[in-house]
DRENKE-711865 format. One record per residue (C-alpha): x, y, z; residue in one letter. Coordinates in nm, 3 decimals, padded with zeros to 5 digits. Layout:
N
<rec x="X" y="Y" z="Z" rest="a"/>
...
REM end
This chain:
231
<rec x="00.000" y="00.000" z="00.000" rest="x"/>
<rec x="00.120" y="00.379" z="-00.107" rest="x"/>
<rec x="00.267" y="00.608" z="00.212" rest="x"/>
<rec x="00.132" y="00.893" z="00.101" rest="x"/>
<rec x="-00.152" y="01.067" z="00.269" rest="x"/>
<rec x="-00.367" y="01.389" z="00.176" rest="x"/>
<rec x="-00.451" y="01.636" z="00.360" rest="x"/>
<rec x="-00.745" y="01.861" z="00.312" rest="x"/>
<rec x="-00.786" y="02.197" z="00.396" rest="x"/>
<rec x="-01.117" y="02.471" z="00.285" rest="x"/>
<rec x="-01.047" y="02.709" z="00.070" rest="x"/>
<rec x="-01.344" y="02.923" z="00.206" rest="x"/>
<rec x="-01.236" y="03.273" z="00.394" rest="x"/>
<rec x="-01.633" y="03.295" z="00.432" rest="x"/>
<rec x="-01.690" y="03.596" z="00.682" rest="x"/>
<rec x="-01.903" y="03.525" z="00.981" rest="x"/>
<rec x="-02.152" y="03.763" z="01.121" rest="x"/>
<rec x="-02.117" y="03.651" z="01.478" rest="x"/>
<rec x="-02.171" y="03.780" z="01.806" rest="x"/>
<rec x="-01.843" y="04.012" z="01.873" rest="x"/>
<rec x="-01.883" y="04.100" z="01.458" rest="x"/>
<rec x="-01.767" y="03.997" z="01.123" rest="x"/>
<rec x="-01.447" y="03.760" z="01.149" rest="x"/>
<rec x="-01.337" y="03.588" z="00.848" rest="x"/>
<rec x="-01.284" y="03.207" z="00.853" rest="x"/>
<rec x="-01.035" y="02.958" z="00.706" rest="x"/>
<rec x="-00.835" y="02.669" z="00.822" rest="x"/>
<rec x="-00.736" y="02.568" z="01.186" rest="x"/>
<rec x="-00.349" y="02.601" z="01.170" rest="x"/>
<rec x="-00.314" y="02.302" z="01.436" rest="x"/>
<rec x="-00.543" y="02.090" z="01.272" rest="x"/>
<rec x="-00.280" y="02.108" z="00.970" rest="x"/>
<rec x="00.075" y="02.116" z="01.141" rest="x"/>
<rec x="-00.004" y="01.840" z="01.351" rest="x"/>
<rec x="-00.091" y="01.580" z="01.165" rest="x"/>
<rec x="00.179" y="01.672" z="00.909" rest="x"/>
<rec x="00.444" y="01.658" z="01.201" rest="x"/>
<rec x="00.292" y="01.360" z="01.296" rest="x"/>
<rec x="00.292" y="01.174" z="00.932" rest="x"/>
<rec x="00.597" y="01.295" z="00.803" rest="x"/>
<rec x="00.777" y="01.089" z="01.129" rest="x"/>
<rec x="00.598" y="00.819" z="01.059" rest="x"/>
<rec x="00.779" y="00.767" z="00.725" rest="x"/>
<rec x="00.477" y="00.920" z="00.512" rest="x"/>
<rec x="00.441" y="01.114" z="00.237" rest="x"/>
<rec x="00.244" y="01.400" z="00.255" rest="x"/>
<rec x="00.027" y="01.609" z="-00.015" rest="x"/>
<rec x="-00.169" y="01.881" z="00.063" rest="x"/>
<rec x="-00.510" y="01.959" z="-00.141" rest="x"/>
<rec x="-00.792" y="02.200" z="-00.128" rest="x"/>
<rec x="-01.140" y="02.270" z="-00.233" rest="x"/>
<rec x="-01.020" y="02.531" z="-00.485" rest="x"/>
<rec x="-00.694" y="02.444" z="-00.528" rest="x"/>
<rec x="-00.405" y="02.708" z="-00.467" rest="x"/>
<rec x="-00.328" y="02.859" z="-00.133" rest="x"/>
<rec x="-00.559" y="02.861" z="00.167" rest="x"/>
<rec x="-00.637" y="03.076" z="00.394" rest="x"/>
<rec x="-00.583" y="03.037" z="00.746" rest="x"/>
<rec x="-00.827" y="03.154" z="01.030" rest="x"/>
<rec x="-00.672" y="03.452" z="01.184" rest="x"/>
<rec x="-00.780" y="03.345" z="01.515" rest="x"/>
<rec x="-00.529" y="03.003" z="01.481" rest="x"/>
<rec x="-00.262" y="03.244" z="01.459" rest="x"/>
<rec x="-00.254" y="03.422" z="01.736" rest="x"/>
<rec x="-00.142" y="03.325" z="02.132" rest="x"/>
<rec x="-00.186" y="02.943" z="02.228" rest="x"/>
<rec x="-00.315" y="02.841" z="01.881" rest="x"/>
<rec x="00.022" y="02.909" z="01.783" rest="x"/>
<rec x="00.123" y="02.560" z="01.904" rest="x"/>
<rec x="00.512" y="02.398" z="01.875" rest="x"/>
<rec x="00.399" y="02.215" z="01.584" rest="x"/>
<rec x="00.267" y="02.541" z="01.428" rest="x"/>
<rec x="00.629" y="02.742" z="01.461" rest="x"/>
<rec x="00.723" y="02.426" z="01.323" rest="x"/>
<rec x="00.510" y="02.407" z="01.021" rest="x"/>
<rec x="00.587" y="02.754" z="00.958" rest="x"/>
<rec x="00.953" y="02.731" z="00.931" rest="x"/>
<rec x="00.945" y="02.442" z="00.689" rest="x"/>
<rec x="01.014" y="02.577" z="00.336" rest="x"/>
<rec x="00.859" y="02.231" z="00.174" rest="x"/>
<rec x="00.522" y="02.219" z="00.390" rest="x"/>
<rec x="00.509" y="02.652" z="00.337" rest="x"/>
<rec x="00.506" y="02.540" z="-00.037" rest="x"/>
<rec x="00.294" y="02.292" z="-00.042" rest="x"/>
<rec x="00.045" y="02.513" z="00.143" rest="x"/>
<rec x="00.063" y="02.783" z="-00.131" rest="x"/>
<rec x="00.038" y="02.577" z="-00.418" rest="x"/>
<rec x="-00.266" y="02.343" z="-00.264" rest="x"/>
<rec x="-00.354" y="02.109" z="-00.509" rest="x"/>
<rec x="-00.728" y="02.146" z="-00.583" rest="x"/>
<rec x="-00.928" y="01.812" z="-00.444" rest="x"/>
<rec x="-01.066" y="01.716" z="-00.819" rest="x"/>
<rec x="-00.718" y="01.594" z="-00.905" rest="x"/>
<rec x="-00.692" y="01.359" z="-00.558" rest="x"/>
<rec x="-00.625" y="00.997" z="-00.732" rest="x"/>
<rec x="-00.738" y="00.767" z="-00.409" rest="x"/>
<rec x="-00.485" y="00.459" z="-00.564" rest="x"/>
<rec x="-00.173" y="00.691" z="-00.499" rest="x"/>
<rec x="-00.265" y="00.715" z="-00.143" rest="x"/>
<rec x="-00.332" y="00.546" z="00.193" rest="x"/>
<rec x="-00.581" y="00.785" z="00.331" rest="x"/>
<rec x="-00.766" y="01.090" z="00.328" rest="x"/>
<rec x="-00.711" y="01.374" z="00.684" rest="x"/>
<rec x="-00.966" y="01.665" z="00.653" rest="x"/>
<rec x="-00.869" y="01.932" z="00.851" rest="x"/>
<rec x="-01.097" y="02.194" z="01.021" rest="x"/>
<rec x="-01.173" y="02.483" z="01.080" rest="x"/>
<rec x="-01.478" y="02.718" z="01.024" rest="x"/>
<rec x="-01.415" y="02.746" z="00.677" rest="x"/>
<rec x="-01.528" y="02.375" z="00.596" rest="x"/>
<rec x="-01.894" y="02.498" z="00.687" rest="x"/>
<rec x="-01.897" y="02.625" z="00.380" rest="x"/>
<rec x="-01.743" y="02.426" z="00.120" rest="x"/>
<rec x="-01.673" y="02.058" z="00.267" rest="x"/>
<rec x="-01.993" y="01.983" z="00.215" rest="x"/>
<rec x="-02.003" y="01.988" z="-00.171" rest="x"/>
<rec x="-01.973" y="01.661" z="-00.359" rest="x"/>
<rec x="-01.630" y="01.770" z="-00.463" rest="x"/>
<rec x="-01.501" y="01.649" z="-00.166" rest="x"/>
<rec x="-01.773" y="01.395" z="-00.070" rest="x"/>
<rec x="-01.628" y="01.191" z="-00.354" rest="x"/>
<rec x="-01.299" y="01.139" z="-00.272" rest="x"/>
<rec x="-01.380" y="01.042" z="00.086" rest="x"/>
<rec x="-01.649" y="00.805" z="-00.039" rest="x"/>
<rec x="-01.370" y="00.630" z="-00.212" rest="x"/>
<rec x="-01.120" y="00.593" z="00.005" rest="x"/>
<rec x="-01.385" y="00.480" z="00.274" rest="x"/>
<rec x="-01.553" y="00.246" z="00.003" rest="x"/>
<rec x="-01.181" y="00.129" z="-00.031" rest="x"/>
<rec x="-01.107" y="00.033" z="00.323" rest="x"/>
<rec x="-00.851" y="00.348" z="00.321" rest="x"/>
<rec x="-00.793" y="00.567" z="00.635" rest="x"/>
<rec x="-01.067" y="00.837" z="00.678" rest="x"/>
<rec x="-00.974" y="01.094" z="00.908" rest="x"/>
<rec x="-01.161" y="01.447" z="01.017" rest="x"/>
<rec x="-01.080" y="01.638" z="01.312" rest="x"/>
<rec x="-01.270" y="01.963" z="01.450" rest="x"/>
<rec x="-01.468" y="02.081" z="01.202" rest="x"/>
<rec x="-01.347" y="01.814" z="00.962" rest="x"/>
<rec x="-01.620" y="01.593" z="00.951" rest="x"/>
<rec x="-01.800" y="01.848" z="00.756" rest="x"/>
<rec x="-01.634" y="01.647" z="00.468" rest="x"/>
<rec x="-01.805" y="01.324" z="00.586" rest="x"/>
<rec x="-02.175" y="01.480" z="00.564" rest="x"/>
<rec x="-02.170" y="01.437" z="00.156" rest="x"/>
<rec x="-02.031" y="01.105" z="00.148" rest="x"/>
<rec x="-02.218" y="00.803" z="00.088" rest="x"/>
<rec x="-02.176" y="00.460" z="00.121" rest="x"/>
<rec x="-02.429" y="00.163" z="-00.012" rest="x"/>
<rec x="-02.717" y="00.474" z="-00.052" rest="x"/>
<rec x="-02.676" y="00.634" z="00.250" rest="x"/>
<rec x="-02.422" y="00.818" z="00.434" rest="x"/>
<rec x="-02.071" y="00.687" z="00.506" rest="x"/>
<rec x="-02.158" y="00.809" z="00.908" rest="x"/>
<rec x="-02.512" y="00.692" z="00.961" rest="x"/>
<rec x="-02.466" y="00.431" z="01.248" rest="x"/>
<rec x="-02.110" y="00.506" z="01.272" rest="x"/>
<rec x="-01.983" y="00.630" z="01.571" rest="x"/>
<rec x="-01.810" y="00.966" z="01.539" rest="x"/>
<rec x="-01.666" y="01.285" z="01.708" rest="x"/>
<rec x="-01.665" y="01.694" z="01.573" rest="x"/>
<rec x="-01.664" y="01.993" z="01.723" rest="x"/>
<rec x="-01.948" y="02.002" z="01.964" rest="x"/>
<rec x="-02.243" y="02.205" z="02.027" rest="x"/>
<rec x="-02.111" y="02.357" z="02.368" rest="x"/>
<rec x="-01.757" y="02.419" z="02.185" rest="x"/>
<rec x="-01.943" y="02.630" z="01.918" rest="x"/>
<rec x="-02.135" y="02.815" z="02.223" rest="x"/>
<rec x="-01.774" y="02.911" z="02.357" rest="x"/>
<rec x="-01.670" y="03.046" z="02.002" rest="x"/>
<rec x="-01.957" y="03.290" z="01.976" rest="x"/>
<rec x="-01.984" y="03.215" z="01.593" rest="x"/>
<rec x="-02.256" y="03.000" z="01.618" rest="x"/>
<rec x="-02.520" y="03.225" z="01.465" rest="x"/>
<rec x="-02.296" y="03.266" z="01.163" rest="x"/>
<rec x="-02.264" y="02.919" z="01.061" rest="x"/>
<rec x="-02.551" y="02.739" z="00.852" rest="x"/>
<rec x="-02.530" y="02.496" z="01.085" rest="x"/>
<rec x="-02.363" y="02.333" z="01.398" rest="x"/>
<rec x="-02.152" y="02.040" z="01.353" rest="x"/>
<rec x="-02.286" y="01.859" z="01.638" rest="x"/>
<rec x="-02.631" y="01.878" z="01.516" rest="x"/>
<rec x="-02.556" y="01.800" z="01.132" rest="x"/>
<rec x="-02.358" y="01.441" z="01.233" rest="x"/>
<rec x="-02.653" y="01.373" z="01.446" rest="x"/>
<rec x="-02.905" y="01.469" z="01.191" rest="x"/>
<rec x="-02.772" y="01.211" z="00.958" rest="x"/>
<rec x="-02.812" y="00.919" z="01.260" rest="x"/>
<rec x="-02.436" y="00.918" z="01.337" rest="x"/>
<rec x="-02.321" y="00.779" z="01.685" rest="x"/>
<rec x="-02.214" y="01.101" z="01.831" rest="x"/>
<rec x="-02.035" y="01.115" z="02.111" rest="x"/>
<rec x="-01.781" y="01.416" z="02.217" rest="x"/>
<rec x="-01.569" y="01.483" z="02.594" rest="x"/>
<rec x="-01.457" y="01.765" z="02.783" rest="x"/>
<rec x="-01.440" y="02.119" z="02.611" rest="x"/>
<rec x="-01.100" y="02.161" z="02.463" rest="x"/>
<rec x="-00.972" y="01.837" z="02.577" rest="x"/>
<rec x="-00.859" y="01.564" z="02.317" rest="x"/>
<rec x="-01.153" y="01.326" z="02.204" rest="x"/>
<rec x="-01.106" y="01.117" z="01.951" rest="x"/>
<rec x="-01.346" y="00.806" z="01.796" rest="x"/>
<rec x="-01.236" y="00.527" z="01.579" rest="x"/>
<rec x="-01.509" y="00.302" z="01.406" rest="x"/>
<rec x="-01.334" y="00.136" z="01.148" rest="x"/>
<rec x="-01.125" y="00.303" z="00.927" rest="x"/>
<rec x="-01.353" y="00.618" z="00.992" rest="x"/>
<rec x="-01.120" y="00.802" z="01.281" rest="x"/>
<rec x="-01.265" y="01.128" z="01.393" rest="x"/>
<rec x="-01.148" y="01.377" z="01.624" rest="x"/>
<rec x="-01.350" y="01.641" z="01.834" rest="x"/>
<rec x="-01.131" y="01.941" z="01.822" rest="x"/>
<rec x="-00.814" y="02.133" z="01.796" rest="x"/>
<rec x="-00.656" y="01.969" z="02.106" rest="x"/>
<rec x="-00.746" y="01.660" z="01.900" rest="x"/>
<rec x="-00.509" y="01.723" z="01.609" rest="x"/>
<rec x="-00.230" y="01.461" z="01.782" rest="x"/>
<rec x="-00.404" y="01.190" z="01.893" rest="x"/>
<rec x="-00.610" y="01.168" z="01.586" rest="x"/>
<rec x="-00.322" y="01.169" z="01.331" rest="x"/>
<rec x="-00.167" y="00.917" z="01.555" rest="x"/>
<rec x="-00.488" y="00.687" z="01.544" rest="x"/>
<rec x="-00.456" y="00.712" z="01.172" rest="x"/>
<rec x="-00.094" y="00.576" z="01.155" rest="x"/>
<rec x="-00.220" y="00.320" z="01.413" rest="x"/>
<rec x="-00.490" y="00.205" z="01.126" rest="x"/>
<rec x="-00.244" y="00.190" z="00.875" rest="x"/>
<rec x="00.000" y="00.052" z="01.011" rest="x"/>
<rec x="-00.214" y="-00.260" z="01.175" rest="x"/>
<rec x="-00.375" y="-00.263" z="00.802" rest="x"/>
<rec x="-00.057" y="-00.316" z="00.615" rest="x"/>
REM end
């Protein structure tokens, strides 16, 4: 089996009319430099696709204080991960036989376009495939347009996202056209989630799912764990 992964970011900067204003979205920079961190010692290949294709934007708010994690500054300083995060390859050209599995990353900006069938279809193949699906945060907005055997690829799957009380916290809530919590339930997933801001993560399969930022780690490691006991 291929060691390459991809990793998928939004290319939405959507602006959200919340509570304390408008504050533009993106990706969650944790929910990227994690995982890659975490894959690239693991001996895997990484690629790095987008809705859109070209660079993404980041959420402002994941750049600033304690988002700004070690793995972040570590990211950052990388001139082959920088580059691969400006010149995002768009998520139409993802081949699923060139790679072991699929990581959506989060972030508010998935709201907005992880749910189009653009990137439903990939993740219904890799999953259809017996790949490694993962989705941490606001990931598993990818998972909502997948199907699998005419219905979803998470109905009566048992999953993890950022949760309803999470979203409270953020104040963006009202924003959104919809909370994550609510749209995984909605479609008779097994939800489950833990402590705010603590690491939660739920593996079903080869469906691995993590609840938030703080879940970045442990859900790229649960990932390897699947491949590497699937090998």
């Amino acid at each position: 089996m291929s060691k390459k992964i991809a990793i998928v970011l939004t290319s939405s900067s959507q602006v959200l009319q919340g509570e304390e204003g408008p504050t533009p979205t993106g990706f969650w920079w944790e929910e990227l430099a994690a995982p890659y961190a975490i894959f690239t010692q693991n001996g895997y290949d990484v690629d790095i696709f987008s809705v859109a294709g070209g660079p993404s934007p980041a959420d402002p708010a994941s750049e600033k204080g304690d988002a700004v994690t070690a793995h972040v500054h570590q990211f950052q300083k990388d001139d082959k991960a920088m580059k691969k995060l400006r010149d995002t390859q768009p998520i139409a050209d993802i081949k699923d036989e060139d790679y072991c599995a699929i990581f959506l990353a989060g972030g508010h900006g998935t709201c907005f376009d992880f749910t189009k069938r653009e990137v439903g279809l990939p993740v219904e193949k890799f999953f259809g495939a017996g790949k490694g699906v993962a989705a941490v945060c606001h990931g598993p907005v990818g998972l909502t347009n997948a199907m699998h055997d005419g219905k979803p690829i998470i109905t009566e799957k048992k999953v993890t996202g950022f949760s309803n009380d999470e979203e409270i916290v953020t104040k963006k809530g009202p924003g959104l056209p919809f909370l994550l919590e609510d749209k995984l339930k909605s479609l008779n997933a097994h939800y489950s989630c833990g402590p705010q801001w603590q690491s939660h993560v739920v593996v079903d399969g080869n469906l691995i799912t993590g609840q938030n930022p703080a879940s970045s780690v442990a859900t790229a490691e649960s990932l390897v764990q699947f491949l590497k006991s699937s090998s």
